[in-house]
C-alpha positions as CSV (number, residue, x, y, z in Angstrom):
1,X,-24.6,-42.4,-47.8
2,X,-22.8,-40.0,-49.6
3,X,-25.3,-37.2,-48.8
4,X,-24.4,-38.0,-45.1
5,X,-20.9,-37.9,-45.3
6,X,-21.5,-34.3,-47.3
7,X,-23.5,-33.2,-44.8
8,X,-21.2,-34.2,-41.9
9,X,-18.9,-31.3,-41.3
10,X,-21.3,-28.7,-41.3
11,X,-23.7,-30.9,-38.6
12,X,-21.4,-33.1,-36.7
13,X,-20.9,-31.9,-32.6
14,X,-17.5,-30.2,-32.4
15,X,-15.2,-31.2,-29.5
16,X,-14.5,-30.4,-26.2
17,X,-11.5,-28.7,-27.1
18,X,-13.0,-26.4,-29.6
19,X,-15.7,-25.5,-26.9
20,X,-13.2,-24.3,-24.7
21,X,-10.9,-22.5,-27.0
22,X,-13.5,-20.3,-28.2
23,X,-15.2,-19.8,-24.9
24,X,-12.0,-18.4,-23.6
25,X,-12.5,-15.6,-26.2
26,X,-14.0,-13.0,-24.6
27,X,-12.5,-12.6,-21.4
28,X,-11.0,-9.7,-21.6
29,X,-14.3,-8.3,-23.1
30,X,-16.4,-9.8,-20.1
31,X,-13.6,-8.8,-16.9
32,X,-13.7,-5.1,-19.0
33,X,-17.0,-5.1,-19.1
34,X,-18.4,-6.3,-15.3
35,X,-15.5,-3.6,-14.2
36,X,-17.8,-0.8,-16.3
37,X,-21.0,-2.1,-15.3
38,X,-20.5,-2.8,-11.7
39,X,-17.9,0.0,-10.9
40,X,-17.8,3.2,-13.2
41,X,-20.7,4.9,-12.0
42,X,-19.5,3.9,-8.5
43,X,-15.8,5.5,-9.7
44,X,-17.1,8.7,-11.3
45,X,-19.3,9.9,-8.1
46,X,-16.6,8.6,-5.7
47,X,-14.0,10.8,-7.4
48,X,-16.2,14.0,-7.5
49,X,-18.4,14.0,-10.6
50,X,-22.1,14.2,-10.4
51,X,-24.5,11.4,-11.1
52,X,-25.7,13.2,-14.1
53,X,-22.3,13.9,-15.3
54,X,-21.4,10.3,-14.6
55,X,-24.3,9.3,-16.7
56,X,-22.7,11.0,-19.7
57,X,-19.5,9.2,-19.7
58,X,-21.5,6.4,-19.3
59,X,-23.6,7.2,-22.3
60,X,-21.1,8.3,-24.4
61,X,-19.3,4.9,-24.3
62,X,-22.7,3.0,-25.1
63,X,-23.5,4.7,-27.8
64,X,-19.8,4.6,-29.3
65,X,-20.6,0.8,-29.1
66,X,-23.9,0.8,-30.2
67,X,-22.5,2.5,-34.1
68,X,-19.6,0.5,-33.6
69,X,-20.6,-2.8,-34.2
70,X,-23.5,-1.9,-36.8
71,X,-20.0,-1.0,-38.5
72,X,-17.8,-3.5,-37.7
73,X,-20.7,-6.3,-38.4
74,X,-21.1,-4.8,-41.9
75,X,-17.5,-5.1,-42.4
76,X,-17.1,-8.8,-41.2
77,X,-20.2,-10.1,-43.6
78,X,-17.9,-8.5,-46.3
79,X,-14.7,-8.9,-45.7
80,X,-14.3,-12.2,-43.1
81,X,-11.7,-12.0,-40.8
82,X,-12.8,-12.8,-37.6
83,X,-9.7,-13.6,-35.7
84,X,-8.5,-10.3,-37.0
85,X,-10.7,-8.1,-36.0
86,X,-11.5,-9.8,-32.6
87,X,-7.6,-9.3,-32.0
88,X,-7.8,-5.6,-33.5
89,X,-10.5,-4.8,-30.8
90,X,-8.8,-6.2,-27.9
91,X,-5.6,-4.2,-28.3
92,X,-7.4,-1.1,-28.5
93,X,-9.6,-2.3,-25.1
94,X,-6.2,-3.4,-23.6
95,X,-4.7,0.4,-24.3
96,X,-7.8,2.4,-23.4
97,X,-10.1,0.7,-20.5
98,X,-6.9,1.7,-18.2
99,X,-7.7,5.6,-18.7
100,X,-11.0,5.1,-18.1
101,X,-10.2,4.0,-14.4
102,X,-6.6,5.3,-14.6
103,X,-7.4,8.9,-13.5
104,X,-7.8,11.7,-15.6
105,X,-4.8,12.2,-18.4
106,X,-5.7,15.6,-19.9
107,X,-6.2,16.9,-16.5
108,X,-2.7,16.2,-15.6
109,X,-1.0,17.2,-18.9
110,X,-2.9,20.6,-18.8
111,X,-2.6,20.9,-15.3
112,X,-6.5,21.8,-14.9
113,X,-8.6,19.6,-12.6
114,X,-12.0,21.2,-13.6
115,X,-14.9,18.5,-13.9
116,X,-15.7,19.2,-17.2
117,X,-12.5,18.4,-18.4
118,X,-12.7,15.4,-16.5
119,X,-16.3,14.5,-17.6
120,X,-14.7,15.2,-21.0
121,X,-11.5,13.3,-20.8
122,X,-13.7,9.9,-19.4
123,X,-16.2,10.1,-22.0
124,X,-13.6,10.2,-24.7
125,X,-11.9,7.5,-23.4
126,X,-14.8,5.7,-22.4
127,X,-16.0,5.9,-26.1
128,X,-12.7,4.3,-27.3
129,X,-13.0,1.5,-25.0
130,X,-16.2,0.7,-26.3
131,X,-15.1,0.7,-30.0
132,X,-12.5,-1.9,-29.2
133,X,-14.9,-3.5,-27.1
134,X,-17.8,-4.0,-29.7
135,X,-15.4,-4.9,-32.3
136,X,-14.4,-8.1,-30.1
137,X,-17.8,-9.2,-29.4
138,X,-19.2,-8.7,-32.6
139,X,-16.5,-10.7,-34.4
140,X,-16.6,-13.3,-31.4
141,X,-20.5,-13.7,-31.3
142,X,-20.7,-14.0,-35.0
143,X,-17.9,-17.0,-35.1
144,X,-20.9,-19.3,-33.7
145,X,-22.6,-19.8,-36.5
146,X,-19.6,-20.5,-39.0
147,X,-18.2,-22.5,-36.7
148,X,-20.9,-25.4,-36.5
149,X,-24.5,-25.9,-38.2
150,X,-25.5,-28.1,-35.2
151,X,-28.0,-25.9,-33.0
152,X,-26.7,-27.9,-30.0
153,X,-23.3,-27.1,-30.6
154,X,-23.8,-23.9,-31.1
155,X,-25.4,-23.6,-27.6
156,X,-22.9,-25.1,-26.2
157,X,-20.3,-22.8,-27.5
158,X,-22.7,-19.9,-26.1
159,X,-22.8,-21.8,-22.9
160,X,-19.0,-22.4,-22.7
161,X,-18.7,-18.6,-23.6
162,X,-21.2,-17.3,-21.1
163,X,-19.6,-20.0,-18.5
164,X,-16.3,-18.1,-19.1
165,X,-18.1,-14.7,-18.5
166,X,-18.8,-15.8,-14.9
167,X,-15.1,-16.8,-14.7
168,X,-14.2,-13.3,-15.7
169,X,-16.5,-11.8,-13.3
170,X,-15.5,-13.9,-10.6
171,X,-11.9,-12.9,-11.4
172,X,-12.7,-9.1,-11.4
173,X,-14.4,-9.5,-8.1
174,X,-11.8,-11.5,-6.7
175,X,-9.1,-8.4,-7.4
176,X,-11.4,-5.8,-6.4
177,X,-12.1,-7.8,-2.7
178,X,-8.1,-7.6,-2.2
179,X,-7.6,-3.9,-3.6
180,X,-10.4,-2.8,-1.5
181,X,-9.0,-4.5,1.3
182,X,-5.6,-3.5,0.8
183,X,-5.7,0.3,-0.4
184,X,-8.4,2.4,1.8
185,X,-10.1,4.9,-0.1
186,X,-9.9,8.2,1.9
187,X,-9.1,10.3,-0.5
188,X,-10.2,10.8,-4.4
189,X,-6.1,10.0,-5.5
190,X,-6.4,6.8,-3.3
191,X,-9.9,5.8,-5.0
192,X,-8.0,6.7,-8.3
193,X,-5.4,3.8,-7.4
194,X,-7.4,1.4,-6.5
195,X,-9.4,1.3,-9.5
196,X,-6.2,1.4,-11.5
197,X,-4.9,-1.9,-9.9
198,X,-7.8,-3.1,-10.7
199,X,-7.9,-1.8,-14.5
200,X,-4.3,-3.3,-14.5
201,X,-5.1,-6.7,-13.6
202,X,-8.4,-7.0,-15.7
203,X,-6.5,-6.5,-18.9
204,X,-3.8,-8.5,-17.9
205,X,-5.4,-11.5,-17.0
206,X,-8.0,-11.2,-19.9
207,X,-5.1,-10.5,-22.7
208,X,-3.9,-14.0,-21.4
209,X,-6.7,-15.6,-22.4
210,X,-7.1,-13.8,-25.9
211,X,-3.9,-15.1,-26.7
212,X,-5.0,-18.5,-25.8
213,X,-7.8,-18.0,-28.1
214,X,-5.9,-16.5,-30.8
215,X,-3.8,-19.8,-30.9
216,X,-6.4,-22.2,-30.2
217,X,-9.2,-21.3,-32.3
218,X,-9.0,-21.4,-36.2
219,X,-10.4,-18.7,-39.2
220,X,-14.3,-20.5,-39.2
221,X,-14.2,-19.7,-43.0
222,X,-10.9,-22.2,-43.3
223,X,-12.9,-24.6,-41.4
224,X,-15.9,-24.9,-42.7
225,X,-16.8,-25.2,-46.3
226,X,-19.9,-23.6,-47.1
227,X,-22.3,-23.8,-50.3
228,X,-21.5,-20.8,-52.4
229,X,-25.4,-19.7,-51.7
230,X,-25.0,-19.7,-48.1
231,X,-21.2,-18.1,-48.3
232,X,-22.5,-14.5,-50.1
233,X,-23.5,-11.9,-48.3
234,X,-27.0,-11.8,-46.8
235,X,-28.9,-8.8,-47.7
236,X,-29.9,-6.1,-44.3
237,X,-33.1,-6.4,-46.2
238,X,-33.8,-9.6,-45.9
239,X,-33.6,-9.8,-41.9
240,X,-36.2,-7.2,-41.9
241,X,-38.4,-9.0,-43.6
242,X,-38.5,-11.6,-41.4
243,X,-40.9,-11.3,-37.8
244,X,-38.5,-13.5,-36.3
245,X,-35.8,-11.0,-36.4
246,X,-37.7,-8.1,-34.4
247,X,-39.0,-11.1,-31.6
248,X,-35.6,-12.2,-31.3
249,X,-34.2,-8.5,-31.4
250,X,-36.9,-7.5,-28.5
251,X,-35.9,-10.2,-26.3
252,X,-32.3,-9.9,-26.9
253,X,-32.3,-6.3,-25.7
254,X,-34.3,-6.5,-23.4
255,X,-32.2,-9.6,-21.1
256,X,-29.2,-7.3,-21.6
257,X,-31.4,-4.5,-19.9
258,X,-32.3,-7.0,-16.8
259,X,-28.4,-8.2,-17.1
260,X,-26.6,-4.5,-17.3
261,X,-29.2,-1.9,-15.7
262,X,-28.9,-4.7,-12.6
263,X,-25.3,-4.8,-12.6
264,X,-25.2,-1.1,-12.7
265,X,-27.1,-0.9,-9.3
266,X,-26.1,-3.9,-7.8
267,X,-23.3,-2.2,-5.7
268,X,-25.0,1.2,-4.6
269,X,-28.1,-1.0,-3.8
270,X,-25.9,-3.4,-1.3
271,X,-23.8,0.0,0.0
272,X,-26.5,3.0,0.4
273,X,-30.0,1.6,0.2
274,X,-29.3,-2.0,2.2
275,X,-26.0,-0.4,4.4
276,X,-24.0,-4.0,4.2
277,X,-20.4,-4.1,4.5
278,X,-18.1,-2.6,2.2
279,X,-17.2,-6.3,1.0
280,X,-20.6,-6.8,0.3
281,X,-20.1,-5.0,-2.8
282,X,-17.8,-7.9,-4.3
283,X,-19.5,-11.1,-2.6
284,X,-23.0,-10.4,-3.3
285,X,-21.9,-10.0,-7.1
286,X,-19.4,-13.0,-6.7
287,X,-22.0,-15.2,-5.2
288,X,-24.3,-14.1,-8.4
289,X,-21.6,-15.3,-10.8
290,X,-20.6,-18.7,-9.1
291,X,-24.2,-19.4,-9.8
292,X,-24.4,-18.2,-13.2
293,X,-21.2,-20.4,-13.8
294,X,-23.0,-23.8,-12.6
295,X,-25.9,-23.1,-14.7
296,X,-24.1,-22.3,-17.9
297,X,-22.0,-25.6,-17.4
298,X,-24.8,-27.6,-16.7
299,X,-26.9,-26.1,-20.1
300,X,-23.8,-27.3,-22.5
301,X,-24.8,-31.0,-21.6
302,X,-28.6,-30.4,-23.0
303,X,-29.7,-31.6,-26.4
304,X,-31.7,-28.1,-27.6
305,X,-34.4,-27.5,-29.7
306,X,-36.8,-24.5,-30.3
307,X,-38.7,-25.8,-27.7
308,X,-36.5,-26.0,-24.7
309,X,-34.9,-22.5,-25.9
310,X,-38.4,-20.7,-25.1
311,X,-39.1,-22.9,-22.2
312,X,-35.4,-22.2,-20.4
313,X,-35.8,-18.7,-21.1
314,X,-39.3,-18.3,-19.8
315,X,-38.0,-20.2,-16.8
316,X,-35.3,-17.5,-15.9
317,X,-37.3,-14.4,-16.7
318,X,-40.2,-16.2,-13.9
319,X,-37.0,-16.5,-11.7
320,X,-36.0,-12.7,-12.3
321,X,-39.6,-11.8,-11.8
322,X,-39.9,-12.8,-7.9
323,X,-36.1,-11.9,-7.6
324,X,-36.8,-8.1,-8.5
325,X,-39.9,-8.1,-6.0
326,X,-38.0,-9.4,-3.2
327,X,-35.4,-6.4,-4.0
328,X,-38.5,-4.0,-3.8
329,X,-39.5,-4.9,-0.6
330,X,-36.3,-6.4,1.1
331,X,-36.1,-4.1,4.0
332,X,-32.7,-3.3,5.6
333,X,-33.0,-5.2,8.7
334,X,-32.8,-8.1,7.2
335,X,-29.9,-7.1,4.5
336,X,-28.2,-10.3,4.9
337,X,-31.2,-11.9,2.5
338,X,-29.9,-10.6,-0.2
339,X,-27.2,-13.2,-0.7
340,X,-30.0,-16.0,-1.0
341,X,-31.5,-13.5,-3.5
342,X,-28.1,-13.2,-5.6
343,X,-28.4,-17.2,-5.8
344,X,-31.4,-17.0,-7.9
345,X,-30.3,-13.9,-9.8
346,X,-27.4,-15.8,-10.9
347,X,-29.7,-19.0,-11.9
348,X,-32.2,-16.5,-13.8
349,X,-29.1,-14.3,-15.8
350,X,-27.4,-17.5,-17.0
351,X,-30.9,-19.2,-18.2
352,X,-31.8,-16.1,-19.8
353,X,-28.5,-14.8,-21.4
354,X,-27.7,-18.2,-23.1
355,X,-31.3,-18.7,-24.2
356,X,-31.1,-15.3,-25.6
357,X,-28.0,-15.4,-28.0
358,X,-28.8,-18.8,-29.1
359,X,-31.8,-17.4,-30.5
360,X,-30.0,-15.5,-32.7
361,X,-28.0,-18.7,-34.0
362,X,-31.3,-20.4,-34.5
363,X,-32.6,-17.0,-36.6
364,X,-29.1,-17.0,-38.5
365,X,-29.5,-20.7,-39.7
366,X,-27.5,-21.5,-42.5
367,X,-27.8,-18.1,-43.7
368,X,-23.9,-17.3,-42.4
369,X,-23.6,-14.8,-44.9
370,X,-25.3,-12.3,-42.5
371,X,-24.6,-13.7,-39.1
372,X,-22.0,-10.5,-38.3
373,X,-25.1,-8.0,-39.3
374,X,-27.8,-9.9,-37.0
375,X,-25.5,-9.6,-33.7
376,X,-24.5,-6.0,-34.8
377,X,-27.5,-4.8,-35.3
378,X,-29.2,-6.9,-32.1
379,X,-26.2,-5.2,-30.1
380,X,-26.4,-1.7,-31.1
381,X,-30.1,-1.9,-29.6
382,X,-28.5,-3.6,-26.7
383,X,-26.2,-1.0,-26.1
384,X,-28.4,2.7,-27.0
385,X,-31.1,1.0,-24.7
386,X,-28.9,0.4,-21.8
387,X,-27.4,3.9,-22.0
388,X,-30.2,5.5,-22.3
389,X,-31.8,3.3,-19.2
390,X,-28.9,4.1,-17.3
391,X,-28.9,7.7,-17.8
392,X,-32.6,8.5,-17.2
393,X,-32.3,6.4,-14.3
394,X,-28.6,8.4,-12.7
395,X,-29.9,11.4,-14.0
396,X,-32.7,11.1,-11.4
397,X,-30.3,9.8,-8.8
398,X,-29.9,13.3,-6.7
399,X,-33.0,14.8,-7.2
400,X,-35.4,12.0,-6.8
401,X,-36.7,11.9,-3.4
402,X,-36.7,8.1,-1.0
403,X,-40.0,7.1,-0.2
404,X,-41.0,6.1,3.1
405,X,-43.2,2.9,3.0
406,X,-44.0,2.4,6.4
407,X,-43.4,4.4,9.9
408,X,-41.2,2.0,11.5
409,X,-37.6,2.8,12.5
410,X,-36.9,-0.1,9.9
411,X,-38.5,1.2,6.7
412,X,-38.4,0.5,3.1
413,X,-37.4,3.3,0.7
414,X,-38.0,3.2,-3.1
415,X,-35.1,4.7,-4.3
416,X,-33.8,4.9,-8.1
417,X,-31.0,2.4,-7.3
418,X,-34.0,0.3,-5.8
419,X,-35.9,0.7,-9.2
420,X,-33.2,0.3,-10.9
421,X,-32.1,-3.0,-9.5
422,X,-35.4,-4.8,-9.0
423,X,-38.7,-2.7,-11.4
424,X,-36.4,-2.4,-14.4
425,X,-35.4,-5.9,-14.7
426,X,-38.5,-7.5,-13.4
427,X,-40.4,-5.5,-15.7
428,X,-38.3,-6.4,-18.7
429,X,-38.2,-10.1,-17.5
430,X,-42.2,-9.8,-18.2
431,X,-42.4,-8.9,-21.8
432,X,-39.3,-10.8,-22.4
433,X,-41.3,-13.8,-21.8
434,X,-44.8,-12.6,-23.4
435,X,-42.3,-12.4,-26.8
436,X,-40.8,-15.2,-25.9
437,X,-44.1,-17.4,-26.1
438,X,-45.5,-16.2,-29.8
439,X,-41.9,-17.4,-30.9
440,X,-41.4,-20.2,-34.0
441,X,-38.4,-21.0,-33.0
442,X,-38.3,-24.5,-35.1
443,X,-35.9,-24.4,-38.0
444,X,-36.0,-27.0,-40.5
445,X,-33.7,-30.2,-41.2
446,X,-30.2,-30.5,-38.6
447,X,-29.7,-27.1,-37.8
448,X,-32.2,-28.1,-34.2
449,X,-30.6,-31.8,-34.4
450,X,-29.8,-32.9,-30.9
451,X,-26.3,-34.2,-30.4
452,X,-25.1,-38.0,-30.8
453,X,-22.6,-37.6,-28.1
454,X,-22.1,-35.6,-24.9
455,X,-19.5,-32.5,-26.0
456,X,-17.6,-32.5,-22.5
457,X,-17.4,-36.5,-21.8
């Protein structure tokens, strides 16, 4: 009896409240980040820059993100501090994302509107963004597992968090549908405004919510009292020792690759390839979102185990699989199928982005004292191997030739933004699940416990 009652705190479900407090955490991270991902390559050629030189800025703020949070995670297993550093990052976001969409500030104070300046003056604040950004999610993702021991409260604080990223990506697509349909871009200072309104509003409306977080969540160290084993600092040594690590680490990157590289594309694909309506450009990704949103509300109810954790994710990479064929061959007369397409793109991101992270928890365990390195060093894959994608694939944006499929006045080309939309993440979906199966994803007494009570009855 008194074994149980030890043992409570650590494996008891949280509640309801707690769920929601920290899942409001990284909304400014998430609004930020859908704005890169969906617009800034979109931005940068709009306003004059190449697709290659796009593709720098681009990779410059990856890879500021990618050493950022091997740093910052080493930092948090030694020093603690989460709320700290979580609020640390999103200051610096709050102050930088605006100049990365605000127009270029070194052109103005030098009075020089040459495009390497302005390639330079992006990717240095681009990088600086990023820096904030990585410091935010890697003190944010790491919280999990000090929060709760229980594996299904630990996925539900995933789900509520990734439930919130459709929020935020609702909320950025919401503002960009009025700018767009309020300020007309016909000129490169117009496009310049209207993706500063819509810098503006991001960071105000995702500040709000850090602050709610801020106030509603407490230091996971004062909460939970861990055994003095389990509190000191786990070894980098001993992760990579383990196979578990590098299965988890593959798929992790790779659903970011089928998550980012798709968002990257999503809105030339809809504009150039498939010719919809400018609005197109925010519903198709809205629709993807609201679907996202259901799914990652409907997985917090879910008692989880290893089991279910491969089975879910092999279920949403399937999904992304026959998702990024339709995209291949979807001609343009018949554009408007693309929205029944972004249903099932939202069902397969949410399945496989929850899935994912909360295979990290289950690799972590109880072993806390290295939860900030595993999601550091998972991310700064996550982030080289998106720049890099994303690069290769813009650098080959201009020069790569369309290819015709068929004769008819209605053909389908295979574009880069085609590949890069549909091959890429279907491919990645593939191996994601091959991984997936040789997983042991079992861990051993209540750390896969299924919960004794619903968290949001």
């Amino acid at each position: 009896m008194a074994g149980g009652s030890e043992e409570d705190p650590f494996t008891k479900p949280i509640g309801r409240w707690s769920v929601f407090y920290y899942g409001v955490g990284h909304m400014l991270n998430d609004i930020t980040a859908s704005c890169w991902f969906t617009y800034l390559l979109l931005f940068l050629t709009q306003i004059g820059l190449s697709p290659r030189d796009a593709a720098i800025v681009m990779l410059s703020g990856q890879v500021a993100d990618a050493f950022a949070t091997i740093f910052t995670g080493e930092l948090i297993d030694r020093f603690g501090h989460f709320k700290i550093w979580h609020a640390a990052g999103s200051i610096l976001v709050a102050i930088s994302f605006s100049s990365v969409f605000g127009g270029c500030l070194p052109c103005s104070i030098l009075h020089n509107d040459s495009l390497t300046l302005e390639t330079f003056s992006y990717s240095m604040f681009a990088a600086i963004f990023n820096i904030g950004w990585a410091a935010t999610q890697v003190s944010h993702m790491a919280m999990v597992n000090c929060i709760s021991l229980n594996s299904t409260s630990r996925v539900a604080l995933t789900s509520c968090r990734n439930a919130f990223t459709m929020v935020a990506n609702l909320g950025l697509y919401a503002i960009a549908l009025v700018v767009f349909g309020v300020i007309k871009a016909g000129s490169k200072e117009n496009t310049e405004t209207q993706y500063r309104w819509i810098a503006y509003s991001s960071i105000t409306i995702g500040f709000c919510f850090v602050v709610i977080f801020l106030m509603g969540t407490e230091e996971p160290r004062m909460r939970i009292d861990l055994r003095e084993s389990s509190r000191a600092r786990t070894p980098w040594v001993y992760w990579f020792r383990k196979l578990l690590y590098y299965q988890v680490a593959v798929v992790y990157l790779l659903t970011r690759l089928v998550l980012n590289v798709s968002q990257a594309y999503l809105a030339f694909f809809v504009i150039d390839d498939l010719q919809m309506d400018q609005s197109a450009k925010a519903l198709v990704p809205a629709i993807i979102y609201i679907s996202s949103f259901v799914v990652s509300v409907l997985l917090q109810e879910i008692p989880w185990n290893g089991r279910r954790l491969k089975a879910y994710y092999s279920a949403g990479g399937i999904i992304w699989i026959f998702c990024g064929a339709a995209i291949l061959l979807l001609p343009r007369d018949i554009s408007s199928f693309m929205y029944a397409i972004s249903i099932f793109i939202g069902i397969a991101n949410a399945l496989m982005m929850v899935t994912a992270i909360s295979m990290q928890s289950v690799l972590v365990g109880a072993e806390v004292g290295g939860c900030a390195f595993v999601c550091g060093s998972l991310s700064f894959l996550d982030k080289m191997s998106c720049g890099l994608a994303l690069y290769v694939l813009q650098s080959h944006q201009s020069t790569s030739p369309r290819t015709q499929l068929n004769n008819n006045q209605e053909s389908v080309y295979l574009s880069v933004t085609r590949y890069g939309l549909g091959l890429v993440p279907a491919l990645c979906s593939f191996v994601g699940v091959a991984v997936t199966f040789f997983m042991e994803l079992e861990a051993p007494g209540s750390l896969l416990k299924p919960l004794r009570q619903t968290l949001l009855e």
